[in-house]
C-alpha positions in Angstrom: 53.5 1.3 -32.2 52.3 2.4 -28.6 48.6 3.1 -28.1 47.8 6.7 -29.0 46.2 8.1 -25.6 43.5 10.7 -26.7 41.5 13.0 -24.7 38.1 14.0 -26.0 36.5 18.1 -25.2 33.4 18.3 -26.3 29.9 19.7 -24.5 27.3 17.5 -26.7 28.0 13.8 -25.3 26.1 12.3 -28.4 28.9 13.4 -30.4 31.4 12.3 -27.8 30.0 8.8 -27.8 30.1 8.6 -31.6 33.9 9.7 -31.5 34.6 6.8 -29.0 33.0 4.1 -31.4 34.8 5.5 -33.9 38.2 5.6 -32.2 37.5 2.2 -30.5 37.9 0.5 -33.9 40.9 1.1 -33.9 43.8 -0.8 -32.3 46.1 2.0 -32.1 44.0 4.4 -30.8 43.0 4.8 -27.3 40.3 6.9 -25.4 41.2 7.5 -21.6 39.2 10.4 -20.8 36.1 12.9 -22.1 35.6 16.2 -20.9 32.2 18.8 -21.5 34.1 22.2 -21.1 37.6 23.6 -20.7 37.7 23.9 -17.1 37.0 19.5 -16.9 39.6 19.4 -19.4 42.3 21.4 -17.8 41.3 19.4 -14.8 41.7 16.3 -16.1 44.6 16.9 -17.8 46.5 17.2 -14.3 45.4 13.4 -13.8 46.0 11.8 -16.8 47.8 13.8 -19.8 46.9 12.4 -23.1 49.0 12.4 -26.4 46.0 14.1 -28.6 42.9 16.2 -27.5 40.5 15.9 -29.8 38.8 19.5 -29.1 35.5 21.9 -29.9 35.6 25.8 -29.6 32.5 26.2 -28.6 31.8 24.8 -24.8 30.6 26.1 -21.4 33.0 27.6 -18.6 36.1 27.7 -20.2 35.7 27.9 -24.2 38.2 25.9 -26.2 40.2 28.9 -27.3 41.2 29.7 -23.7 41.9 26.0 -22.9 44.1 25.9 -26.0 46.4 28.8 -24.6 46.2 27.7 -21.0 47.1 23.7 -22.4 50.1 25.5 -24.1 51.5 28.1 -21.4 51.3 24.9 -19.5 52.4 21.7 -21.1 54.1 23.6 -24.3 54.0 21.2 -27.2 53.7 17.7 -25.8 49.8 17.5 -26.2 48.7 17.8 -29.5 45.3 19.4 -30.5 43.1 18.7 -33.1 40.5 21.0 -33.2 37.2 19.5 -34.4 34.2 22.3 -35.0 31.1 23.9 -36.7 33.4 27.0 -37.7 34.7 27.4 -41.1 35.8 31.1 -40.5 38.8 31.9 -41.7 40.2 34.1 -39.0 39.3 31.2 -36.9 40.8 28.8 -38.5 44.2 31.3 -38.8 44.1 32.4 -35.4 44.0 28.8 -34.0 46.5 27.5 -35.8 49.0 30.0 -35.5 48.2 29.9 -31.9 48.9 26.1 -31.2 46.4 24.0 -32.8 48.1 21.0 -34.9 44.9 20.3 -36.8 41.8 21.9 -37.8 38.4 19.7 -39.1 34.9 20.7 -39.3 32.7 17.9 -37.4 31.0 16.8 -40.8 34.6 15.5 -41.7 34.4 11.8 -42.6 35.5 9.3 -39.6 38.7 8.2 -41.6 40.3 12.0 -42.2 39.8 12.2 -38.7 41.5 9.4 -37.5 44.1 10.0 -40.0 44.5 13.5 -38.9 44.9 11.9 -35.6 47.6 9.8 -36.8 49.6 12.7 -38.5 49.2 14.8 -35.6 50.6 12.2 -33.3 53.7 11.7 -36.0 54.5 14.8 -37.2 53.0 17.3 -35.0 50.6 18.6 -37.4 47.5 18.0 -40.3 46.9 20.0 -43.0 43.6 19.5 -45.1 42.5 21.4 -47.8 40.1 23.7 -45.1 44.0 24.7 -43.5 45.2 25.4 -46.7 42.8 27.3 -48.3 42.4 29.6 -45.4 46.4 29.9 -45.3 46.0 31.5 -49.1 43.2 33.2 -48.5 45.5 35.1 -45.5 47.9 36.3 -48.1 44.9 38.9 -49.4 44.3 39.7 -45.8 45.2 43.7 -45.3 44.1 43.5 -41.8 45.8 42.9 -38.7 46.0 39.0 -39.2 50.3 39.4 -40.1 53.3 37.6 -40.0 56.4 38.4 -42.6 59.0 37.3 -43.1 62.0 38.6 -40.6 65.0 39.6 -42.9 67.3 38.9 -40.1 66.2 35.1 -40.2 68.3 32.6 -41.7 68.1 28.8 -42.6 71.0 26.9 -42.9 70.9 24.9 -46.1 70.8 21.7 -43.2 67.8 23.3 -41.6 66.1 23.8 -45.3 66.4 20.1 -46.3 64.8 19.6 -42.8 62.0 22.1 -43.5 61.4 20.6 -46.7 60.7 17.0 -45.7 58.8 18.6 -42.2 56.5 20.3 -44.9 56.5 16.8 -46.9 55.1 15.2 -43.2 58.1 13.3 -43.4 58.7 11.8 -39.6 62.0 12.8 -37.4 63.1 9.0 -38.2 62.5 8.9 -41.6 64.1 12.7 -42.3 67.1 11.4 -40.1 67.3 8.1 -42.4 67.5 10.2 -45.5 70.0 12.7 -44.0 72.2 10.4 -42.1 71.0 11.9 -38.9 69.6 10.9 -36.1 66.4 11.1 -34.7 67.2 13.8 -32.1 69.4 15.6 -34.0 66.8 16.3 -36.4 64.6 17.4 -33.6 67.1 19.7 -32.2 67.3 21.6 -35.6 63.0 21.5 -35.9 63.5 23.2 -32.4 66.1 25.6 -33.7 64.2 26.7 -36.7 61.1 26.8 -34.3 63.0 29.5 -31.8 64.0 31.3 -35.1 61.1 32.0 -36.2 58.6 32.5 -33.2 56.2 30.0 -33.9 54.4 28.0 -31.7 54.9 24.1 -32.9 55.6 22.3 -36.1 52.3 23.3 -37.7 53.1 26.9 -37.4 56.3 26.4 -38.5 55.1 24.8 -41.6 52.7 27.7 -42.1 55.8 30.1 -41.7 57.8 28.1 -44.4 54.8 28.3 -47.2 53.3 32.0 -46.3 57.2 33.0 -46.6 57.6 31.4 -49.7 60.6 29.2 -48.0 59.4 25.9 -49.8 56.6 26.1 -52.6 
């Protein structure tokens, strides 16, 4: 497999530096820029787009949330993030996921998950550890403004539910065409169908649409 460029947004360097010897084990996994704030990042960016920022919330100038939604108005889906953080907040961890974050890991995380969320992200377009999913039950007791129901009007094909299913399974375009007799793109096309019907942002929201909904279990 090609070398999976990532991009690393973080204002402590120590940490930085311990990422990079981390990733630099690794074969498949390639480092090709760091940045200490959002507005380096977004600079950057313009240079040299990477397949996966590895990201923090919290930095100088331009905070991670705002780089998240400039990095999405702007290159839609074709970065990935993983957020990496020292917030466990729930409404934190729902509002940056439904708002374009593929991944979500506090920095005490063990090296591997990491890596692997890395991998996952890069495959599937998303990673969901048991932090994610937690929060994502917890949101079905929320009685505030965090929402998002179900739209009657929507409707899955019984095509676009087998997809769905194996998407929620982190079952790859390839290996969901290979099962359906499809092919690769045409498996993408109806991701991006069921993506426009719903209003989510990317594959991870999309996921989080199909379990909140109670589409798959």
């Amino acid at each position: 497999m090609p070398k999976i460029r990532i991009a690393i947004a973080d204002d402590y360097s120590i940490f930085r530096d311990g990422l990079k010897v981390g990733f630099n084990r690794d074969k498949n996994l390639e480092v090709i820029f760091e940045a200490s704030d959002g507005q380096e990042l977004m600079q950057k960016l313009e240079e040299l787009p990477p397949d996966v920022i590895v990201m923090d919330i919290k930095m100088p100038l331009m905070d991670g949330i705002e780089a998240m939604k400039l990095i999405r108005k702007k290159y839609s889906n074709d970065i990935k993030i993983l957020v990496l953080t020292m917030y466990d907040d729930v409404k934190f961890i729902i509002h940056l996921m439904e708002n374009g974050a593929n991944g979500y890991l506090l920095k005490n995380t063990d090296p591997k998950e990491i890596r692997k969320a890395i991998y996952s992200i890069y495959e599937s377009g998303y990673y969901f550890n048991d932090i994610v999913t937690k929060a994502l039950l917890k949101k079905l007791t929320f009685k505030g403004p965090i929402k998002l129901s179900l739209n009657q009007t929507i409707e899955f094909s019984e095509r676009e539910l087998d997809v769905l299913k194996m998407i929620c399974d982190e079952k790859t375009a390839t290996e969901i065409g290979t099962e359906l007799f499809l092919s690769p793109r045409s498996v993408e096309g109806i991701r991006m169908r069921m993506i426009e019907k719903t209003g989510v942002r990317n594959t991870a929201g999309l996921v989080m649409f199909a379990i909140k909904n109670g589409v798959v279990e």
